[in-house]
C-alpha positions as CSV (number, residue, x, y, z in Angstrom):
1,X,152.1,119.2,144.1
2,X,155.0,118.3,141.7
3,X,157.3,117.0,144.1
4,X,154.9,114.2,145.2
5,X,156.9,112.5,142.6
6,X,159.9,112.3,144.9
7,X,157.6,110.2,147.1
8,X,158.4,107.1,144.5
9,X,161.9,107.1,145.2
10,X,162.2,107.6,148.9
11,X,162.7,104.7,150.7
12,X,160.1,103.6,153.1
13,X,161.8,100.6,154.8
14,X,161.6,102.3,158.1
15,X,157.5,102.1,158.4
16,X,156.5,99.2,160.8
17,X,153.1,98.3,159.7
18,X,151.8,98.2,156.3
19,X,148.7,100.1,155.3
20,X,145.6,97.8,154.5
21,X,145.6,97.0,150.8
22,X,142.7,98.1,148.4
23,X,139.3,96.6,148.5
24,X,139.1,96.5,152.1
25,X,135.2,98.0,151.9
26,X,132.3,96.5,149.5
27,X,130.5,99.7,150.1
28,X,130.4,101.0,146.2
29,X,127.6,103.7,146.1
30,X,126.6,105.0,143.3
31,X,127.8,108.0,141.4
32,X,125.7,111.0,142.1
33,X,125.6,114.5,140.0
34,X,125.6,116.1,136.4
35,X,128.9,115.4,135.0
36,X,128.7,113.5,131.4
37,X,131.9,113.0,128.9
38,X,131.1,116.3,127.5
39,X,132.7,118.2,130.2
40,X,135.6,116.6,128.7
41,X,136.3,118.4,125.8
42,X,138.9,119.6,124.0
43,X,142.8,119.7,123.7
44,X,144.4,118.7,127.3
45,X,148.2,119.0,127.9
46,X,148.6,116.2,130.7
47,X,151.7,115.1,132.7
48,X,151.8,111.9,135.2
49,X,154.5,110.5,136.8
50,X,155.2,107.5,139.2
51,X,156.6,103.8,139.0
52,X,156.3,100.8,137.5
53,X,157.6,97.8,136.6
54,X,161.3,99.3,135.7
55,X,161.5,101.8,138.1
56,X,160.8,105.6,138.2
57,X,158.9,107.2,134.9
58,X,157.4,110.3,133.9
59,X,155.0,111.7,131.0
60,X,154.1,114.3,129.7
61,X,152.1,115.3,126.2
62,X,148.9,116.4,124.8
63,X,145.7,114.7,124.0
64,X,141.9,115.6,122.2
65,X,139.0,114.7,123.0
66,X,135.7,114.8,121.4
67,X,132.9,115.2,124.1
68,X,131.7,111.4,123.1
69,X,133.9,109.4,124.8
70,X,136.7,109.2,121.8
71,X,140.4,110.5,122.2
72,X,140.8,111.5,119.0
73,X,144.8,112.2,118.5
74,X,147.5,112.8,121.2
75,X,150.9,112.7,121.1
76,X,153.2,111.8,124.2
77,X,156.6,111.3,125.8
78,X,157.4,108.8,128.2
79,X,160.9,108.8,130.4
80,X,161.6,104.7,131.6
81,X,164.0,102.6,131.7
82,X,165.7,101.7,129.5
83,X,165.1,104.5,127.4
84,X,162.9,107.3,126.7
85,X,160.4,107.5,124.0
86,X,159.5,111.0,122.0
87,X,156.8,112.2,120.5
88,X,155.0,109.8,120.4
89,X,151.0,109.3,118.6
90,X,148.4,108.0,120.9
91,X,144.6,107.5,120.4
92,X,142.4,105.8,123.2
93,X,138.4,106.0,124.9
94,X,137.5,107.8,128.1
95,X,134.0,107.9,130.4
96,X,133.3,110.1,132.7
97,X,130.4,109.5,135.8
98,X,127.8,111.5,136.9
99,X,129.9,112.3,139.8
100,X,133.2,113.6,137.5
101,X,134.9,110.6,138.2
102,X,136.1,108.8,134.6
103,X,138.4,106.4,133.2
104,X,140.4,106.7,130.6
105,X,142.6,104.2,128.1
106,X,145.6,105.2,125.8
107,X,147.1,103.5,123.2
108,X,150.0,104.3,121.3
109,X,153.4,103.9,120.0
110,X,154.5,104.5,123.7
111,X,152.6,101.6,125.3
112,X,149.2,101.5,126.8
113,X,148.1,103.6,129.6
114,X,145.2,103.1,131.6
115,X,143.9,106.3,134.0
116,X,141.1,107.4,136.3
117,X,140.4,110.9,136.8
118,X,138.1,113.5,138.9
119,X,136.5,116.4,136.8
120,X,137.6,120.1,138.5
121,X,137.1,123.5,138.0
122,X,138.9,125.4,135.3
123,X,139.0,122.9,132.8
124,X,141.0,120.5,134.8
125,X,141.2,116.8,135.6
126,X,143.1,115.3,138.4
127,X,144.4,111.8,137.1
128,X,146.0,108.5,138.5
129,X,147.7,105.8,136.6
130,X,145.3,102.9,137.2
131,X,147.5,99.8,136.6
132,X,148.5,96.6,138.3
133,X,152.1,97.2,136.7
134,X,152.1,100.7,137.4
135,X,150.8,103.8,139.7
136,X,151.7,107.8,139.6
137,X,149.4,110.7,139.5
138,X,149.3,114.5,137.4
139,X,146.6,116.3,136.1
140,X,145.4,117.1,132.7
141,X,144.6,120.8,131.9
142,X,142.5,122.4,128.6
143,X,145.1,124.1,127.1
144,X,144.9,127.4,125.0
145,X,146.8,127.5,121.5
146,X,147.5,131.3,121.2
147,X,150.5,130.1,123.1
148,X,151.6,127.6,121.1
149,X,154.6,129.5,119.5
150,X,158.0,130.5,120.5
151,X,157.5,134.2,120.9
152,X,154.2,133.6,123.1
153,X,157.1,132.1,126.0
154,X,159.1,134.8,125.8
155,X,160.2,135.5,129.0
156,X,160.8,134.5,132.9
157,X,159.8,131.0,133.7
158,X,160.2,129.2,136.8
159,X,160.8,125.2,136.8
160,X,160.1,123.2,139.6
161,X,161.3,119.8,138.5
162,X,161.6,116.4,140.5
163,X,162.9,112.5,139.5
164,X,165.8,111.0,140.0
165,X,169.6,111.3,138.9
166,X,172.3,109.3,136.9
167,X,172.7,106.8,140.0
168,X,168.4,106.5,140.6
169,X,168.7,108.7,143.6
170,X,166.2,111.6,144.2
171,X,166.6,114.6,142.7
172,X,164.9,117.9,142.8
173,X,165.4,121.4,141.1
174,X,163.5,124.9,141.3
175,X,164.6,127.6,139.1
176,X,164.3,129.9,136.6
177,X,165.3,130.9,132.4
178,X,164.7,133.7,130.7
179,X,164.3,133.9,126.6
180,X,163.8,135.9,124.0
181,X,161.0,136.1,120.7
182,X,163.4,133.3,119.3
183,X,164.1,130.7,122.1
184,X,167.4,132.0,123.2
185,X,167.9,131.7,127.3
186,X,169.4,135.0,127.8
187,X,170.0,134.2,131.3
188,X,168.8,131.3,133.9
189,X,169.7,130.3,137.7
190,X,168.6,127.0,139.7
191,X,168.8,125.5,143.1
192,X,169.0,122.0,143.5
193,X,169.1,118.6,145.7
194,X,170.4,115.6,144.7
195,X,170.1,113.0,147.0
196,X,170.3,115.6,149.3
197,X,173.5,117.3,148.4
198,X,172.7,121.1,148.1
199,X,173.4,123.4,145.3
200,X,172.2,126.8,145.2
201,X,172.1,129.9,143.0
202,X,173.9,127.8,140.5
203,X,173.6,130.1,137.0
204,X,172.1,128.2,133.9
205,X,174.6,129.6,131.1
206,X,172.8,128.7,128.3
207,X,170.1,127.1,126.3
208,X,166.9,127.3,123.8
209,X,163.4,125.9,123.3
210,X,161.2,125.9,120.4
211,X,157.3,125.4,120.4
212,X,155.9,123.7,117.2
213,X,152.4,124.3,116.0
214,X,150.7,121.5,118.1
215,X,151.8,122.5,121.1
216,X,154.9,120.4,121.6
217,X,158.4,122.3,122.4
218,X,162.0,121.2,123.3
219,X,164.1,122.6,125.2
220,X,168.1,122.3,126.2
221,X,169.6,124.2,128.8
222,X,173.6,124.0,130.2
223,X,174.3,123.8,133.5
224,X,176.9,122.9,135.6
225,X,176.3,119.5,135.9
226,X,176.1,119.8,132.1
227,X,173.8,119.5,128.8
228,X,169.9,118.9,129.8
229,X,167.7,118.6,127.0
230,X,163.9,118.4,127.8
231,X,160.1,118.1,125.6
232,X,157.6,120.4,127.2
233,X,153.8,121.1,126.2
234,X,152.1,124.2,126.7
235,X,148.8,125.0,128.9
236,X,149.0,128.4,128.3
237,X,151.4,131.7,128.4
238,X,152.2,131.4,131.3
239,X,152.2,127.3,132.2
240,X,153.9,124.3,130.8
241,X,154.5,121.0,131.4
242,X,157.8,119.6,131.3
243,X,159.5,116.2,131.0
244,X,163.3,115.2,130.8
245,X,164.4,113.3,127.7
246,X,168.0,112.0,128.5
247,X,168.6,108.7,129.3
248,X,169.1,109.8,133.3
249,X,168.7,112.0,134.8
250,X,164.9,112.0,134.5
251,X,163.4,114.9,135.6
252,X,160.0,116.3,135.2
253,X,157.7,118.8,136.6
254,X,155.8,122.3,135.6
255,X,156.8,125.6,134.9
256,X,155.3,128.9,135.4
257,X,155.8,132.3,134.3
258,X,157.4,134.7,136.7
259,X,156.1,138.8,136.1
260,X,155.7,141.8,137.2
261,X,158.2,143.2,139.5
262,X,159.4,140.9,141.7
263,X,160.3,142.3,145.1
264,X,160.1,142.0,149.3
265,X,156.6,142.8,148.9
266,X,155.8,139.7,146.2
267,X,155.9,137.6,149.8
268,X,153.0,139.4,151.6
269,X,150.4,138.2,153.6
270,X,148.8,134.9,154.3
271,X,150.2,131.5,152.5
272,X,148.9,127.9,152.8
273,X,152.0,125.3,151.4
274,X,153.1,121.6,151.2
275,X,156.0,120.7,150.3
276,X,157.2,116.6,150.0
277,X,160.1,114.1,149.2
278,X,162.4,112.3,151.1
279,X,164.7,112.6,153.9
280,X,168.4,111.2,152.8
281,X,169.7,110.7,156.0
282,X,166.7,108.2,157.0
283,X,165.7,107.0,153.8
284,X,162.4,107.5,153.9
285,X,159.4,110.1,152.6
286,X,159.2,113.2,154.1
287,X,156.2,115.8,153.5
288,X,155.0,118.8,155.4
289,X,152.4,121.6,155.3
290,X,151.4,124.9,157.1
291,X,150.1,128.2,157.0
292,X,151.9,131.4,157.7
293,X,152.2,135.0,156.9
294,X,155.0,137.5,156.0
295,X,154.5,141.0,156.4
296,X,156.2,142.1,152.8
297,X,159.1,143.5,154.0
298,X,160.8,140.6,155.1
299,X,159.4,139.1,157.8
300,X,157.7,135.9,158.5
301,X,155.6,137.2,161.3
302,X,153.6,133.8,162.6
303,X,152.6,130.5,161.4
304,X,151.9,126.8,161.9
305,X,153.5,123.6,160.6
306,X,153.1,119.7,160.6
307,X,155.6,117.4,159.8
308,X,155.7,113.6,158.8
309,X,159.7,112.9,158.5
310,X,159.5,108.8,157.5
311,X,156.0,108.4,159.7
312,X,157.6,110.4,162.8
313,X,154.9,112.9,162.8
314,X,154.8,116.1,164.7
315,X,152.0,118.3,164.3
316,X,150.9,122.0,164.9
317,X,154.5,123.5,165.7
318,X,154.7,127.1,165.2
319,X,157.1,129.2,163.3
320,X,158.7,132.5,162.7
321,X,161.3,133.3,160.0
322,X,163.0,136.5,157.4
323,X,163.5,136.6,153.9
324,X,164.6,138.2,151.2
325,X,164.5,138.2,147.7
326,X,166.2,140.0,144.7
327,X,165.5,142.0,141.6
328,X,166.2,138.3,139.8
329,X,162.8,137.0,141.3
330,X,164.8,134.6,143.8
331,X,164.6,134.7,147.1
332,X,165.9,132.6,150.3
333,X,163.9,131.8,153.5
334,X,165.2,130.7,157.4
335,X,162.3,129.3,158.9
336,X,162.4,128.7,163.1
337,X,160.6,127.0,165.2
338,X,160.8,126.3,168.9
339,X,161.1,122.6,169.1
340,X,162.1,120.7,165.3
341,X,164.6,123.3,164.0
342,X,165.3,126.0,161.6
343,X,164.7,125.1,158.1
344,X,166.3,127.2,154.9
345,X,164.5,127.7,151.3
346,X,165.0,129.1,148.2
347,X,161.9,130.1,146.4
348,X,160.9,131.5,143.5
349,X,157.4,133.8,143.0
350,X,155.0,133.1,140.1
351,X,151.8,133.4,138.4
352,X,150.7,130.0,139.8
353,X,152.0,130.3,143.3
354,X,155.6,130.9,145.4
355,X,157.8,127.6,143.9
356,X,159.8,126.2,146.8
357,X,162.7,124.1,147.4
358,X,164.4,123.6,150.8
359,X,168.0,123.8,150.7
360,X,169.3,121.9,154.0
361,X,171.6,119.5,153.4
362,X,169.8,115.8,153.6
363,X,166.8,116.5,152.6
364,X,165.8,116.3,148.7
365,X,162.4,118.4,149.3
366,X,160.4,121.2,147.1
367,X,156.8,122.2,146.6
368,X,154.7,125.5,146.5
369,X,153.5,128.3,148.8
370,X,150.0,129.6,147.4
371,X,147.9,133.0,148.8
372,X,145.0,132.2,150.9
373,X,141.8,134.8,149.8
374,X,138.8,135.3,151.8
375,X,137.7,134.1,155.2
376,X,138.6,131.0,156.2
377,X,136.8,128.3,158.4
378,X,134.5,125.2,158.3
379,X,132.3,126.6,156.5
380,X,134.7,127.7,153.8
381,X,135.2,124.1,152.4
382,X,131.9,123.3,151.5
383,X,130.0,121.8,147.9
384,X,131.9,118.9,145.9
385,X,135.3,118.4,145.2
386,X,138.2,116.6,143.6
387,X,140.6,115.1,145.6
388,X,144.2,113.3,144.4
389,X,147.2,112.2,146.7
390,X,149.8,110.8,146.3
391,X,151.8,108.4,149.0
392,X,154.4,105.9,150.3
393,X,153.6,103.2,152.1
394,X,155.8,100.3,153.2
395,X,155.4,98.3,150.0
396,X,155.4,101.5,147.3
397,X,153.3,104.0,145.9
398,X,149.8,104.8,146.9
399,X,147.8,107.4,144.7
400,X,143.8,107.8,144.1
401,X,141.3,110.0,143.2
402,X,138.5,110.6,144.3
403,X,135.0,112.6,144.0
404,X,134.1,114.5,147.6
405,X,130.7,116.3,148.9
406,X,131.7,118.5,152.2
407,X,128.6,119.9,154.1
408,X,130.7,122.8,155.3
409,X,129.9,122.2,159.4
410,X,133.1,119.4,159.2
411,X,131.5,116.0,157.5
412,X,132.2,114.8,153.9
413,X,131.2,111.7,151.7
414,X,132.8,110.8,148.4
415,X,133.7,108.0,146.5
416,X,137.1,107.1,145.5
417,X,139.5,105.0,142.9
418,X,142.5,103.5,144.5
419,X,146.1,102.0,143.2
420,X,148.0,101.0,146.1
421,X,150.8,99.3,144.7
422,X,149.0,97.2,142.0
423,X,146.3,96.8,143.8
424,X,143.0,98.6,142.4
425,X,139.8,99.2,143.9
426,X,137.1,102.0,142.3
427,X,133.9,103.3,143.1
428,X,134.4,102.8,146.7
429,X,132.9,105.4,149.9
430,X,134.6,107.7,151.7
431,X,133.9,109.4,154.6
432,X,135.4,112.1,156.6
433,X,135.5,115.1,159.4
434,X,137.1,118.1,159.1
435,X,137.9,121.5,161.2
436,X,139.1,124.6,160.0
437,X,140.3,127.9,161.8
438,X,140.8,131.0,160.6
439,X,144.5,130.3,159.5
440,X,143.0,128.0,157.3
441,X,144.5,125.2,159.3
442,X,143.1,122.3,161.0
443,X,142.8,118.1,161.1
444,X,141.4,116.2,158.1
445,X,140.4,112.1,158.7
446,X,139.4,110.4,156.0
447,X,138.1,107.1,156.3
448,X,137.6,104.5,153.5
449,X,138.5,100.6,152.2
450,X,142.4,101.5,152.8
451,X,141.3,102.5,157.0
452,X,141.2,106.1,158.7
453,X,144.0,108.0,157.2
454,X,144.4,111.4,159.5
455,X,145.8,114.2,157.8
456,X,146.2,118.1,158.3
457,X,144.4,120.3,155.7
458,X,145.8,124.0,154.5
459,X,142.8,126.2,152.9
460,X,143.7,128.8,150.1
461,X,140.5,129.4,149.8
462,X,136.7,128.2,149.2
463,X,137.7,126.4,146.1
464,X,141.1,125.2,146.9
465,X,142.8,122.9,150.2
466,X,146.2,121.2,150.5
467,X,146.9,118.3,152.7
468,X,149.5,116.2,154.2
469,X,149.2,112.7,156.1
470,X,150.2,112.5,159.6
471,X,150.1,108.9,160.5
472,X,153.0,106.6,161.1
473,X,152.8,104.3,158.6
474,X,152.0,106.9,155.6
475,X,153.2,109.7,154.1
476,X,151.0,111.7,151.8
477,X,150.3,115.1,150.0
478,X,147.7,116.3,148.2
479,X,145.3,118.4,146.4
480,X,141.3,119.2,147.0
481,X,139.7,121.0,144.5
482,X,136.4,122.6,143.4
483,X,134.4,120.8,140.9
């Protein structure tokens, strides 16, 4: 869910009620389950990005824990006005709850940072800034240093980048370089938004990176708008996390490795996908999710999606659509539907998904389309959870965490941590309903301190949902995962 980010800079002026600020319930139960601070152990690469105090900022850098409750080392770049800050050392403290909720504090030559985090599957953490200043969201992921060389990244990795641009508009970009053993971008191509202004297939002409021994890389790449020099951190071979270190634009995001032969027949079968930002022409947040399913030859054969276009929300429309894609491992979409319109994408296939950017004029807008496995229903989405979103509401950015059981026959309870625009609330219930067909699709409520949000969920699979908010004075995406 990287282009959550774009949420921060949308304007949400048009919203006519504002949601009910933090604290709302004094219902705090207590945390239930196994979890300890050693299942937080290790080196993580993290990135989190939101706004604060001056505006739009992004991180992105690498921290160790020790399984006691000590970050050890770290080192960290941070993108805010008025300038960035590189590679810089950190230290801080973290707890983690029975339930696989924690907190964490950093300190460092970059500032302090205060977080809260849910505990998922894979080595993971979902994280939200927890600050009256400041609010964003990311993740932090256990990293594997076999990668961390230059040769390791040799090869085809697709970007999918958000922030904003030399005037503090949004700005999104999706797209992929190619290198060799030593760094060098032997070719490149990206599609892009800014502010909604539409460039596609634009080639990336040159550029490098380096990976030192810690983990840390750079990374300059020319394109047409010019020189874009970035420091990244590597997950693995085939992930890394990316943030922008010019003064503006700020850009930052993830980007995964693209194998394999890529072909009509990389885009088959069923897909769950969200995809968020904002909509130029309104200026105001935009998100939407759905299900469909392409038949690998070209064809988008069926599928349903909701929108929320600035809190004008129109659920469950369906859609049809073509494709195609090219020995490059780019492709373009035309989705239509009967009654909001025909939509256009470029997209990019990956290890970690199908990267996404929508390239109609207006809208600055990208995300990812992800392969749903197994059957799918009620009963699929069942055990506990971590959930994050992200959202704008009429007075800013909204982001939590939170720590969910789901019984799998449509109820859940959870407990969640809050920053909605300063204003911080943790350890508080949640409740909810759910129902899920056999698309994978189906309506979400969640009710809690901040009221009964209702959303529509997207199951990839038993371990994995996506979500998007339809109600009129929010709009949200986000992320449920397995503990």
């Amino acid at each position: 869910m990287r282009s959550k980010r774009l949420f921060v800079v949308a304007a949400v002026a048009l919203f006519s009620t504002f949601l009910a600020g933090c604290g709302g319930s004094n219902n705090n139960p207590t945390p239930q389950g196994g979890f300890t601070n050693g299942n937080l152990n290790g080196t993580f690469a993290m990135s989190f990005s939101g706004s604060d105090a001056s505006g739009f900022f992004a991180v992105a850098g690498l921290v160790t824990v020790d399984g006691n409750g000590h970050v050890t080392s770290g080192v960290m770049d941070i993108n805010e006005a008025p300038t960035p800050i590189t590679n810089a050392s950190l230290s801080g403290t973290y707890a983690v709850r029975a339930d696989g909720r924690g907190v964490m504090g950093l300190t460092g030559a970059a500032g302090n940072f205060n977080l809260v985090f849910v505990i998922v599957a894979n080595n993971r953490a979902l994280v939200t800034r927890f600050e009256q200043s400041a609010v964003g969201s990311g993740s932090l992921d256990l990293v594997n240093s076999s990668a961390f060389s230059t040769a390791a990244l040799a090869g085809t990795f697709v970007f999918n980048l958000s922030g904003i641009d030399t005037a503090q508009n949004s700005l999104t970009t999706v797209g992929s370089i190619t290198t060799n053993s030593t760094g060098t971008v032997t070719s490149g191509v990206q599609d892009q938004s800014d502010n909604g202004a539409i460039l596609t297939d634009n080639p990336i002409s040159s550029g490098s990176i380096q990976v030192a021994s810690n983990g840390r890389g750079t990374a300059s790449i020319t394109t047409a708008a010019g020189p874009q020099n970035f420091a990244f951190y590597v997950v693995d071979a085939n992930h890394i996390k990316l943030v922008e270190t010019d003064n503006l634009p700020v850009l930052a995001g993830d980007a995964f490795r693209q194998s394999g032969t890529i072909s009509a027949a990389s885009l088959s079968g069923p897909f769950a996908f969200t995809v968020a930002g904002s909509d130029v022409a309104v200026q105001g947040p935009f998100a939407a999710g759905g299900v469909f399913t392409s038949n690998g030859s070209g064809s988008i054969t069926s599928g349903i999606e909701d929108f929320n276009d600035a809190g004008s929300a129109v659920p469950n429309v369906a859609l049809s659509g073509t494709y195609t894609i090219d020995a490059s491992g780019r492709g373009t979409a035309t989705i239509t539907t009967a009654t909001v319109g025909t939509f256009t994408f470029a997209f990019y296939p990956t290890t970690n998904g199908v990267q996404l950017i929508e390239t109609d004029t207006g809208l600055t807008v990208s995300g990812a389309a992800f392969p749903q496995s197994g059957a799918l229903s009620s009963g699929t989405f069942q055990g506990t959870y971590g959930l994050n979103y992200t959202a704008a509401t009429t007075g800013g950015e909204l982001d939590t965490i939170a720590s969910v059981n789901a019984n799998g026959t449509g109820h859940l309870t959870g407990i969640m941590d809050a920053n909605n625009v300063g204003s911080t609330s943790t350890g508080t219930s949640l409740n909810g309903s759910y129902s899920i067909d056999a698309t994978g699709h189906g309506p979400l409520t969640l009710t809690s301190g901040l009221g009964q949000q209702n959303m529509a969920i997207y199951a990839i699979s038993n371990s994995r949902a996506l979500f998007v908010e339809l109600d009129n004075n929010i709009v949200a995406a986000g992320d449920v995962e397995h503990q």
